[in-house]
N, C-alpha and C positions, 0 to 999 in steps of 0.2 A: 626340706624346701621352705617351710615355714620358718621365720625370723621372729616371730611376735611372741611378747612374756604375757602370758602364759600361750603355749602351743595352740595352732587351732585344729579344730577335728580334722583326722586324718580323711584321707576319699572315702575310707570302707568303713566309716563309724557311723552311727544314724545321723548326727546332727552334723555332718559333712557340709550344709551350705549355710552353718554359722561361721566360716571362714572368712576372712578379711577379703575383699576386693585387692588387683596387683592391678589391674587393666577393666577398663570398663569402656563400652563400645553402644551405649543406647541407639545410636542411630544405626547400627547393625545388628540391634536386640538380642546381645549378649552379653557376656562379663566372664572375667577370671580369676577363680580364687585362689589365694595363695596356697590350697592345698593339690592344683592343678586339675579341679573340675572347671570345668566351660560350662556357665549357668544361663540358659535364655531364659527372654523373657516371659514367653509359655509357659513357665518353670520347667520344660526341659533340662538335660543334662547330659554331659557327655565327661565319661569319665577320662583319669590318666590311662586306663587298660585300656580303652576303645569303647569301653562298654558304654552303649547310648539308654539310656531311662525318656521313655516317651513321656508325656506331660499330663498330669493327670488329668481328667472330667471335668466342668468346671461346675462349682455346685449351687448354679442358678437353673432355674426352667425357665421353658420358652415363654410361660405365661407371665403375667402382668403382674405383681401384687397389690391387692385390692386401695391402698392409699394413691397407685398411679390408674387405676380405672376411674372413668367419665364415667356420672350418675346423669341421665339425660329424662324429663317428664316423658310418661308411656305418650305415644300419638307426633313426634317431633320429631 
């Protein structure tokens, strides 16, 4: 399926979504890559087999980090 020199990762290889863009659809939050994974933008995935990979965790907390917390004088 792939036309580009040098090849890009087949769907079953780890790095499958360093594959070239063929079709890109952001206002439907997804994209097609020339090795015929469907990549949203969740980083979901849905393979040529059918096989769907849900998207991973995202690895922020709910909490603030202390450069975006207000320091307020006690009493105010």
């Amino acid at each position: 399926m792939c036309i580009h020199v040098p090849t890009c990762p087949p769907a079953n290889s780890p790095g499958h979504v360093a594959a070239h863009v063929v079709a890109a659809h952001p206002e439907q939050g997804w994209s097609l890559l020339c090795n015929g994974i469907v990549l949203f933008d969740d980083d979901g995935e849905l393979h040529p087999d059918g096989r769907a990979v849900a998207p991973v965790a995202p690895r922020w907390t709910a909490r603030a980090p202390k450069s975006a917390r207000v320091l307020r004088p006690v009493g105010v």
